[in-house]
C-alpha positions in Angstrom: 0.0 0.0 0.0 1.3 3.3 -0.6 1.7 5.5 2.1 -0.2 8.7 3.7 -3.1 8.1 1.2 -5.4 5.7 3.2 -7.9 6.6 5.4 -7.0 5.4 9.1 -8.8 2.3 9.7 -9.7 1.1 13.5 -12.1 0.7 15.9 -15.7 2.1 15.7 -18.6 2.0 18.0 -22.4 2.0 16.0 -25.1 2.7 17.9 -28.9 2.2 16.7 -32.0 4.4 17.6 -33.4 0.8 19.6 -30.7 1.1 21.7 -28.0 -1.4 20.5 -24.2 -1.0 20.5 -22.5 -2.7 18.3 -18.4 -2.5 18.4 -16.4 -2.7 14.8 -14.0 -1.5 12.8 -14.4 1.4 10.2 -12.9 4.6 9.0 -15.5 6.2 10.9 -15.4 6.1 14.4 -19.0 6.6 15.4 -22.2 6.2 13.8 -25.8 5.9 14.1 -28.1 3.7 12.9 -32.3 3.8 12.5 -32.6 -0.2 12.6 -30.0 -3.1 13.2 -30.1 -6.8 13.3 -32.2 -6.5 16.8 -34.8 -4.5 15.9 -35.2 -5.1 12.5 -39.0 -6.9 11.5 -36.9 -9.5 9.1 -34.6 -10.7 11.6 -36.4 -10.3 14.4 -39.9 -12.8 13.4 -42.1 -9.9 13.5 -42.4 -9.1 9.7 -46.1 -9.4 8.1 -46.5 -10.4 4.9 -49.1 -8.9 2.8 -51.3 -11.3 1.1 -50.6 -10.9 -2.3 -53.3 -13.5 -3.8 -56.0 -11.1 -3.6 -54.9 -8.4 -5.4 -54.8 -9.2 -9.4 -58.9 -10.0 -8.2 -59.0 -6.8 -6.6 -57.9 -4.8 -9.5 -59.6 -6.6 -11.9 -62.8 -5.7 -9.9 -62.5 -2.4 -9.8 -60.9 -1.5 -12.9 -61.8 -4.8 -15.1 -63.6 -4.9 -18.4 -67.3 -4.9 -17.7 -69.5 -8.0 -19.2 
């Protein structure tokens, strides 16, 4: 690597808005998050799936071709 042209790399501390702190390394030392791998609906089991099956019937009620 050439010298004096590479941002320092080293320890950061991350922080998200649920409360979490998470220790890494970056070239930022500090930063802060909205969601993480706690609070996060995905990760966590929480996320709702919208039923998707319904909705080509839907349309086509409201906006299909009229018989």
């Amino acid at each position: 690597m050439q010298k004096d042209i590479h941002p320092e790399y080293g320890e950061a501390v991350i922080t998200c808005t649920c409360g979490n702190v998470m220790n890494m390394r970056s070239t930022v030392k500090q930063m802060h998050v909205n969601t993480c791998s706690a609070c996060h609906p995905f990760y966590t089991g929480r996320a709702q799936y919208l039923d998707t099956a319904g909705r080509v019937e839907q349309f086509n009620r409201r906006y299909g071709v009229k018989k």
